[in-house]
C-alpha positions as CSV (number, residue, x, y, z in Angstrom):
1,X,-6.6,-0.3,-9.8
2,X,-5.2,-3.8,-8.6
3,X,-2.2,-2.2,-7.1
4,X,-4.5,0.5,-5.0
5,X,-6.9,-2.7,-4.0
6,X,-3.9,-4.7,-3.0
7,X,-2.6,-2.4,-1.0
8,X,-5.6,-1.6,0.5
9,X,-6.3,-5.0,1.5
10,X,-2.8,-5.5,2.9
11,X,-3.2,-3.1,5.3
12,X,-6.7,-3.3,6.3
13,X,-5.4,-7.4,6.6
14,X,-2.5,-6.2,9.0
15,X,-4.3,-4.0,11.0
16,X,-6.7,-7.3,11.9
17,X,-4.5,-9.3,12.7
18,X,-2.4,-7.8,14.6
19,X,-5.4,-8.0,16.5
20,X,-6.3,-11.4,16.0
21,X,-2.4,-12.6,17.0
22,X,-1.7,-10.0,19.9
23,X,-4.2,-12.3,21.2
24,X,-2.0,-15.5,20.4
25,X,1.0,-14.3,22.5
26,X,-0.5,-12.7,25.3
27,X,-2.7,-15.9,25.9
28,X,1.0,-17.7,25.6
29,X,2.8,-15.1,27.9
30,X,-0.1,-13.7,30.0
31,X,-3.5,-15.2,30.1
32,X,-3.0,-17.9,32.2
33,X,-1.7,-15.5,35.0
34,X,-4.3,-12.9,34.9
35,X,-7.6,-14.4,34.2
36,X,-7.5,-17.9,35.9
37,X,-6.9,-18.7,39.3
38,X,-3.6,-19.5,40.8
39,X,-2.6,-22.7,41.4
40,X,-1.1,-25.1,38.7
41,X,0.9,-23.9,36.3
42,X,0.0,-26.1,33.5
43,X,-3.5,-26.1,34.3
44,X,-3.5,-22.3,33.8
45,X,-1.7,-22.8,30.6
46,X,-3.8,-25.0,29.0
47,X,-7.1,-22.8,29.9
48,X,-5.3,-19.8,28.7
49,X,-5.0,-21.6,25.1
50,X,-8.4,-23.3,25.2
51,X,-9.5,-19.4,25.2
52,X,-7.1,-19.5,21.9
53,X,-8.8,-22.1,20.8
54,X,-12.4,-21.0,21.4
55,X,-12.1,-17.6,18.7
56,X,-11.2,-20.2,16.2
57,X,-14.3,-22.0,16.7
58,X,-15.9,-18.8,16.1
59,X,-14.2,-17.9,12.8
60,X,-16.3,-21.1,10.4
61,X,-19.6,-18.9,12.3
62,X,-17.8,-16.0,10.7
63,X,-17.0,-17.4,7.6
64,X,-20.5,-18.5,6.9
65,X,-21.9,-15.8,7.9
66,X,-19.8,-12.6,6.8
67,X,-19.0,-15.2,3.3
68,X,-22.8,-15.4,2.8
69,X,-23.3,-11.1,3.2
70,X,-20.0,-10.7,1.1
71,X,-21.8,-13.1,-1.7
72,X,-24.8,-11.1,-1.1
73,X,-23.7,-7.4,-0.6
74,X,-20.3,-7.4,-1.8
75,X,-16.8,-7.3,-0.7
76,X,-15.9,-4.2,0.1
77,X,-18.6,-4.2,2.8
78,X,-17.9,-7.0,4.8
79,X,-14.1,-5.9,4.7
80,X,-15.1,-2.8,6.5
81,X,-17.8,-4.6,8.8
82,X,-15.0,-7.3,9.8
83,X,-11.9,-4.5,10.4
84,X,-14.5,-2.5,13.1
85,X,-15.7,-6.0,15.0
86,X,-12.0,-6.6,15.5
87,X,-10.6,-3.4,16.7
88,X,-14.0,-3.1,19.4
89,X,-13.0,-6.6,20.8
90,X,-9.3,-6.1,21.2
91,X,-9.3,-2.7,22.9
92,X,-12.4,-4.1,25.6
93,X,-9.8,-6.7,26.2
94,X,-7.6,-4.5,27.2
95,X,-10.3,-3.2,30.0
96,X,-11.2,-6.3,31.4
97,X,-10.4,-6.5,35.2
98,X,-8.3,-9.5,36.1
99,X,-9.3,-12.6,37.9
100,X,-8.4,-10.8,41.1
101,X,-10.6,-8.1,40.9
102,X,-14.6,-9.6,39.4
103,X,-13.1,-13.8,40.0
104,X,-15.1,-15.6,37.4
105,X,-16.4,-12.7,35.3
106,X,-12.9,-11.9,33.9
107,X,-12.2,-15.4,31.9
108,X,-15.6,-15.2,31.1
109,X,-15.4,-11.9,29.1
110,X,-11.9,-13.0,27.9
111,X,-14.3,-15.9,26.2
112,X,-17.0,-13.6,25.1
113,X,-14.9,-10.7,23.4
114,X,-12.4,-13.7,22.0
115,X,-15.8,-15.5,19.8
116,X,-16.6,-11.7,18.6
117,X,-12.4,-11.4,17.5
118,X,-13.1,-15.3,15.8
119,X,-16.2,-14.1,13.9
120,X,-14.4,-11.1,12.4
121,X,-11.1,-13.1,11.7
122,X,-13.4,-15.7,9.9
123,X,-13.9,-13.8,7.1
124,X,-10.9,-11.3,7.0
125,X,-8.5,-13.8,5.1
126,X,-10.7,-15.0,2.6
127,X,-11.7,-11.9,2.0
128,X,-8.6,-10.0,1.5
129,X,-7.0,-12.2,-0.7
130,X,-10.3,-12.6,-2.8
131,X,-10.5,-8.6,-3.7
132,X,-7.3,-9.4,-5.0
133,X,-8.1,-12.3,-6.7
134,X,-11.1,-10.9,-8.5
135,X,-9.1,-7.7,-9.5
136,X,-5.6,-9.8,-11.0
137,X,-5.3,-10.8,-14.6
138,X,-5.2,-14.6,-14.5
139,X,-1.4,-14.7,-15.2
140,X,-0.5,-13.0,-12.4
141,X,-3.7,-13.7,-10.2
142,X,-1.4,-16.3,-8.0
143,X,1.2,-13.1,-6.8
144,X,-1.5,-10.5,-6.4
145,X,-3.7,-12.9,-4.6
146,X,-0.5,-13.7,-2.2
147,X,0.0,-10.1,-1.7
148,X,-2.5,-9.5,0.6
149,X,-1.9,-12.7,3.0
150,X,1.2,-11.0,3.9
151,X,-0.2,-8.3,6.0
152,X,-0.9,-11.2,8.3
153,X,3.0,-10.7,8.8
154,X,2.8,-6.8,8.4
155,X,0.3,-7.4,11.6
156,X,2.7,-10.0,13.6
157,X,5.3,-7.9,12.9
158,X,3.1,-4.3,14.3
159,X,2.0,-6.8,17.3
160,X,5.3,-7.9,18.1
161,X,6.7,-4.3,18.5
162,X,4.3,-3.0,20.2
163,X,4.3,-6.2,22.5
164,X,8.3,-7.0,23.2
165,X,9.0,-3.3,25.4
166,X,6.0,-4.5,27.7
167,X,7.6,-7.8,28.4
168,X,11.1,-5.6,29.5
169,X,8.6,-4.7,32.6
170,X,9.2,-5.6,35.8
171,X,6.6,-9.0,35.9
172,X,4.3,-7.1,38.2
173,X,3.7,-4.0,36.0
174,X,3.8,-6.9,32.9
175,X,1.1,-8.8,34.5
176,X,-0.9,-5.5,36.0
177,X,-1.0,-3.3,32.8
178,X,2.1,-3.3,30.6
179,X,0.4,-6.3,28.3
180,X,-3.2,-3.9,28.3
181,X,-1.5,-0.9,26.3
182,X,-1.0,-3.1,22.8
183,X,-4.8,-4.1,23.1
184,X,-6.0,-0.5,24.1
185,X,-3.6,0.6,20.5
186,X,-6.2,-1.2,18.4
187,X,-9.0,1.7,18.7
188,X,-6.2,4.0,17.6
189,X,-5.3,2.4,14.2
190,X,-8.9,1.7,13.5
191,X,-10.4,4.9,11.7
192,X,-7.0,4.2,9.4
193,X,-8.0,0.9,8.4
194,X,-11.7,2.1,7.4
195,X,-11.0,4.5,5.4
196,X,-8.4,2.6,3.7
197,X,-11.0,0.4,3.1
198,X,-12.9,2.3,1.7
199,X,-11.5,4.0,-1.3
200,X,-11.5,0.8,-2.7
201,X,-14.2,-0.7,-5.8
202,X,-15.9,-3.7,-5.4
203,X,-14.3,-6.1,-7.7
204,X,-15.7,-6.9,-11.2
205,X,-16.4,-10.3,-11.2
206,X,-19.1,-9.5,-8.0
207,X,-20.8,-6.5,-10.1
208,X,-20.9,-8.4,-13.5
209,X,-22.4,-11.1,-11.2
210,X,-25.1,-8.8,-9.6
211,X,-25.8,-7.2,-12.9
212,X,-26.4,-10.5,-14.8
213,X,-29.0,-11.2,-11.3
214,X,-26.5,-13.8,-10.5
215,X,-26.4,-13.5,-7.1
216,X,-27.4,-16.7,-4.9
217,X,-29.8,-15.8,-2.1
218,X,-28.5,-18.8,-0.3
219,X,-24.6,-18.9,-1.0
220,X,-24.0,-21.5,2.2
221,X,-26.9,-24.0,0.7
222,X,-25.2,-23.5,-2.9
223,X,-21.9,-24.5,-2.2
224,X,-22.8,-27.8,0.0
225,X,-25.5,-28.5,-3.1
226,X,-23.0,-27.7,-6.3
227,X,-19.8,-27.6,-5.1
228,X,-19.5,-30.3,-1.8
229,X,-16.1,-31.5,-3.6
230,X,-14.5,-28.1,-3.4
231,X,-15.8,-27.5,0.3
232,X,-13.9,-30.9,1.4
233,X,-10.6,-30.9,-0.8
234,X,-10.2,-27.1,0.3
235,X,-11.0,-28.1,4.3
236,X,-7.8,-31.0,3.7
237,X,-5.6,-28.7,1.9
238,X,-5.8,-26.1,4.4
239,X,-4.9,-27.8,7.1
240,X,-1.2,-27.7,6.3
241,X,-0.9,-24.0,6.6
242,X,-2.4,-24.0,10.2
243,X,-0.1,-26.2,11.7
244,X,3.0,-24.3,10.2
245,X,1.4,-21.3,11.7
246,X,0.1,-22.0,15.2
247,X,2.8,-24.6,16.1
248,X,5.7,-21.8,15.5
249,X,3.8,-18.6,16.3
250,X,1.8,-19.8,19.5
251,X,2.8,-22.9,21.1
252,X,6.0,-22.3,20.3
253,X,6.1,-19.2,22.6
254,X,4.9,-21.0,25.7
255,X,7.4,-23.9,25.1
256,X,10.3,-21.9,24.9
257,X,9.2,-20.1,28.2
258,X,7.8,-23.0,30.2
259,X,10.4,-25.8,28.8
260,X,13.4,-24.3,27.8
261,X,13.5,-21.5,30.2
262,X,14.4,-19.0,27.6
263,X,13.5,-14.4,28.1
264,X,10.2,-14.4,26.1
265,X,11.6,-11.9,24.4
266,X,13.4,-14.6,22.1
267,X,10.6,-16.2,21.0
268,X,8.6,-12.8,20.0
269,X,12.2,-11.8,18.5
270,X,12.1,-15.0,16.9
271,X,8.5,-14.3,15.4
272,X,9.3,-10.8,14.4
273,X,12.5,-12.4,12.2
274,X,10.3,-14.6,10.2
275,X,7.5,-12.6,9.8
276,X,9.6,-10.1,8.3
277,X,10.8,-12.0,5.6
278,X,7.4,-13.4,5.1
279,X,7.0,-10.1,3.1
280,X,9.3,-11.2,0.5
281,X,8.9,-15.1,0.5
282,X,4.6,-14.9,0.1
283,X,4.6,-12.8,-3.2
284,X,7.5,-15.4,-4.3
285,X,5.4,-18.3,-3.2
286,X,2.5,-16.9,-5.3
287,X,4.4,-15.5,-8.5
288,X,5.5,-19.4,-8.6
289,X,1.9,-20.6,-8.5
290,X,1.7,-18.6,-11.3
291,X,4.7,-20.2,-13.2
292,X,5.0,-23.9,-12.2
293,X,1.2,-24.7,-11.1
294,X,-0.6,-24.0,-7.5
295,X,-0.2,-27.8,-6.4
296,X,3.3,-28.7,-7.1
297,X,4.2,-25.2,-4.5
298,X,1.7,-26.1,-2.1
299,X,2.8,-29.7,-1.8
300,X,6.2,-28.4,-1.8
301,X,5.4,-26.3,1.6
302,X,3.6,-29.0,3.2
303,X,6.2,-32.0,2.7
304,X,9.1,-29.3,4.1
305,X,6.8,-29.1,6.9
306,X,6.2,-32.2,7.9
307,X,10.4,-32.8,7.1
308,X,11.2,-30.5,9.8
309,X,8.4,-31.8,12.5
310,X,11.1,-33.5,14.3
311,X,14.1,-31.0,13.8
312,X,11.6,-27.9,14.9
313,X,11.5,-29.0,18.4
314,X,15.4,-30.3,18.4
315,X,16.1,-27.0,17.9
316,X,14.2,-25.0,20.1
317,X,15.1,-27.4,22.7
318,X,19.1,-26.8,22.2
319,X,18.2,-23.2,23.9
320,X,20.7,-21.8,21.5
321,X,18.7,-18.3,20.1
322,X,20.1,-18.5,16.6
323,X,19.1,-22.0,16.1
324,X,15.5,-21.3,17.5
325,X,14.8,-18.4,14.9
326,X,16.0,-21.0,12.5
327,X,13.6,-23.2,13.5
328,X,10.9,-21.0,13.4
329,X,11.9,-19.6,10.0
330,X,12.0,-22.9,9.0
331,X,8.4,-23.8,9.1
332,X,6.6,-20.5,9.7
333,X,7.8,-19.0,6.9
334,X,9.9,-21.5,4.2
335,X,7.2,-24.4,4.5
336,X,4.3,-21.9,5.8
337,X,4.9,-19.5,2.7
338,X,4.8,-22.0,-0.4
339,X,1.7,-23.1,1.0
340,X,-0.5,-20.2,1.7
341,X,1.0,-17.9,-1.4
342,X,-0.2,-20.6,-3.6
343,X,-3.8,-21.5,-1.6
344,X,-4.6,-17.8,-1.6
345,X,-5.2,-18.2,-5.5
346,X,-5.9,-21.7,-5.5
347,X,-9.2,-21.9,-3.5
348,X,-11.1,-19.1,-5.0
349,X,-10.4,-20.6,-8.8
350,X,-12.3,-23.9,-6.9
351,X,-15.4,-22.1,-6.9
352,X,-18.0,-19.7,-8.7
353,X,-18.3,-15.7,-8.2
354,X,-21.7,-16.3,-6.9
355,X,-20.9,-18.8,-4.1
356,X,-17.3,-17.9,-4.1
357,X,-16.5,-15.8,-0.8
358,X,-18.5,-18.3,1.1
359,X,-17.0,-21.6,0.0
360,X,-13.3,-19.7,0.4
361,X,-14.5,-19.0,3.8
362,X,-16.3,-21.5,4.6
363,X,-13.6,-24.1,3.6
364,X,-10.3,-22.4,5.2
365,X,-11.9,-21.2,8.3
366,X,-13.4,-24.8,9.3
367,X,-9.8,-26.2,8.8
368,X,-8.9,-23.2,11.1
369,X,-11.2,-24.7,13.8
370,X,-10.6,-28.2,13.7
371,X,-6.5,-27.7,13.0
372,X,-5.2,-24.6,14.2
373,X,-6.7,-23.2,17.2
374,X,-6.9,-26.8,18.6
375,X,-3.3,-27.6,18.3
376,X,-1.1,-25.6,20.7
377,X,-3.8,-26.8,23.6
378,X,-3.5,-30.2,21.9
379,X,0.7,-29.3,22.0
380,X,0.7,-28.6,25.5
381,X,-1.2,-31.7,26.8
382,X,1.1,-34.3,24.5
383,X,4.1,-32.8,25.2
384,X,3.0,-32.4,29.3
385,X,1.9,-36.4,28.8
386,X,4.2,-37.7,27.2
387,X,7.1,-35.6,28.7
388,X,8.8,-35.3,25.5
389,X,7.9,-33.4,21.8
390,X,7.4,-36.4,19.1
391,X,3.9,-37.0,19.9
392,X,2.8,-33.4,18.5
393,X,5.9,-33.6,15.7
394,X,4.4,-36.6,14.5
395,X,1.3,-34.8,14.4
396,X,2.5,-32.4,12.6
397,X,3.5,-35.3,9.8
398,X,0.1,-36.7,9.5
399,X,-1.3,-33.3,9.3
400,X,1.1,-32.6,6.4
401,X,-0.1,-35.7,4.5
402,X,-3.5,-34.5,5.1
403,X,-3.2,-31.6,3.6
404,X,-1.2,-32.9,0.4
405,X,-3.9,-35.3,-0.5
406,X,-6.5,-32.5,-0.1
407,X,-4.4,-30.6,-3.0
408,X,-3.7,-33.7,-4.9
409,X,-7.3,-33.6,-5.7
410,X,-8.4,-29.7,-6.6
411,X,-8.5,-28.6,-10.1
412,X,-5.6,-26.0,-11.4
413,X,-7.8,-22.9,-11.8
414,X,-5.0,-20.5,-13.1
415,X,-6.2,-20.4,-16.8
416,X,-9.7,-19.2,-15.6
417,X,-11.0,-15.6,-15.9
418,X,-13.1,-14.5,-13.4
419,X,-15.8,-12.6,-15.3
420,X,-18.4,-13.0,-17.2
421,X,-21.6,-12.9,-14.5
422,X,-22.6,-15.4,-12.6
423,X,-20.6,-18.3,-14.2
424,X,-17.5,-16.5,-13.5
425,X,-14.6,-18.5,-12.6
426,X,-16.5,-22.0,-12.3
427,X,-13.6,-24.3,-12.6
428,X,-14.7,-27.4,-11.5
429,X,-16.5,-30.1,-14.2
430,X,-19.5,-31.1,-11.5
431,X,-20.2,-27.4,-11.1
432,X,-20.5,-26.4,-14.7
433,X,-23.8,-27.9,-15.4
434,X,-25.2,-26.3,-12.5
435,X,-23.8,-23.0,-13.6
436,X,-24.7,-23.6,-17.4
437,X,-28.5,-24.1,-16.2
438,X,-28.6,-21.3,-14.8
């Protein structure tokens, strides 16, 4: 059973987000052309990202919201709710007319379809990784739980393919309809993903829950009233993993085009590199959670990161392509990998079955706001003021630090089982009474 729900949410999990990062690279590569009037080149840039910027907003809505049906209703359900939201909103923006054609209306769509894509995304993580979770042994929860997390790669890696040929195009056809056919591919792969979806149980930790009438009918109001601790140290920690993702994966993309001058077929190559041994270095990451302790990996990840703040950009700015994929398997995937394969077991052991898919939500997808759609906008205006890289490298340090002290301070959940009702998996001491009362 935990091998056909891992799988199943690995592949449901790439199939989103190749959705959710197609987005990421056109809006690097393409956006800023199509949807926004001509004029400054940076100016367009930097809207193109803020409409990056504005699904991530969108995904702590998400997270509440799908967190507080999944708490509710299950899993399973929100799994296949989330996978149909996303495919609808990628392939309509692959339809909308550009800037050219219906002037204001077109970014304004863009905006619209990209807070549906955030709201989907907002619960797809926390969600995949938790079906594992529920389903693993606790011994081995840490590498099941990591399993999942990499079909985020699987779906770079489908988005990258599908993307790279397109940018071969003349830039006219590129800019006219090459970069629509990836988008319009999403309605395609979607009848896959649901029924992948669902074959797959609802995990035991959720029914024992319902069946001992467990269940919270306020999930959001229970986790800011028991478990406020676990909402904030889980918000610090997973900041770290956003900027090793969305510095490398998004900014990185329009830096290499804009201030290098290098083929943007480089920088996707580059992505498609580390993605693909993101396949092998997540389940690592979480197998060692399970052997030397979640904290001691994560904090591992995030001081490599914040090591190779400075180097990253060195290296992309030397133009040489080898050194650039280095760089970008540097952090996306060495420093990236130790800390998301041990957070996606570490922050659902922070918090009970009944409140559990919400406060995971609630907590990664806020950081996602605040830390990771913000920064390559945030990139692109310190490295454009500053005419240089180390104000968004140092950045990238404090961020780090951030995110260490926010796993300095959570409990190690690995010896808990998650069963037994509603008190299932309540690690933390100020949540215990709560859960004993009940």
């Amino acid at each position: 059973m935990i091998r056909r729900v891992v799988s199943a949410s690995t592949i449901g999990t790439a199939l989103e987000w190749y959705d959710f990062m197609l987005y990421g690279t056109a809006a690097a590569l393409v956006f800023g052309k199509v949807f926004f009037p001509e004029g400054d080149p940076l100016a367009a840039t930097l809207a193109s990202l803020g409409t990056f910027a504005v699904g991530f907003f969108a995904r702590p809505v998400g997270g509440l919201l799908f967190g507080h049906l999944g708490d509710r209703y299950g899993r399973r359900f929100v799994l296949v709710v989330t996978l149909t939201v996303m495919a609808v909103s990628s392939t309509a923006i692959g339809l909308i007319p550009d800037y050219g054609t219906i002037g204001v209306a077109a970014p304004v769509l863009l905006v619209l379809l990209r807070v549906t894509q955030g709201l989907g995304a907002g619960a797809e993580y926390a969600g995949g990784a938790l079906m594992a979770a529920e389903h693993a042994p606790p011994g081995r929860r840490g590498l099941f739980a990591a399993i999942p997390p990499t079909g985020n790669a699987l779906g770079v890696i489908l988005a990258t393919l599908v993307f790279t040929p397109f940018t071969w195009l003349p830039q006219e056809a590129f800019l006219s309809w090459g970069w629509r056919v990836p988008f319009l591919v999403s309605i395609l792969i979607l009848p896959l993903g649901l029924y992948i979806r669902s074959r797959v149980d609802e995990t035991p930790a959720f029914t024992e829950t319902v069946e001992a009438g467990g269940r919270s009918d306020a999930p959001v109001v229970a986790v800011l009233r028991e478990a406020p601790g676990s909402l904030v140290k889980g918000f610090l920690l997973s900041v770290g993993p956003n900027v090793a993702t969305y510095i490398p994966s998004v900014y990185a993309l329009s830096y290499l085009t804009d201030n290098v001058g290098l083929a943007a077929a480089v920088a996707t190559g580059g992505l498609l590199v580390a993605n693909t041994i993101k396949l092998v270095t997540l389940p690592l990451s979480g197998a060692l959670s399970d052997r030397f302790g979640r904290k001691p990996v994560f904090i591992a990840g995030a001081t490599l990161c914040a090591a190779a703040a400075f180097p990253f950009f060195w290296l992309l700015d030397t133009g040489n392509v080898p050194l650039v994929w280095l760089a970008m398997i540097l952090v996306l995937t060495f420093a990236n990998d130790l800390m998301l394969g041990s957070q996606a077991a570490m922050l659902p052991e922070q918090f009970p079955t009944r409140m559990r898919f919400t406060g995971v939500a609630a907590s990664r997808e806020l950081a996602a706001a605040v830390a990771g759609g913000t920064l390559p906008f945030i990139a692109a205006f310190l490295t454009a003021g500053t005419q240089g890289t180390w104000a968004i490298s140092a950045l990238m340090v404090v961020m780090c630090a951030v995110a260490i002290a926010g796993a300095l301070g959570v409990k190690d959940g690995r010896s808990i089982a998650f069963s037994g009702g509603d008190g299932a998996g309540a690690p933390l001491r100020d949540t215990a009474p709560a859960e004993r009362g009940r």
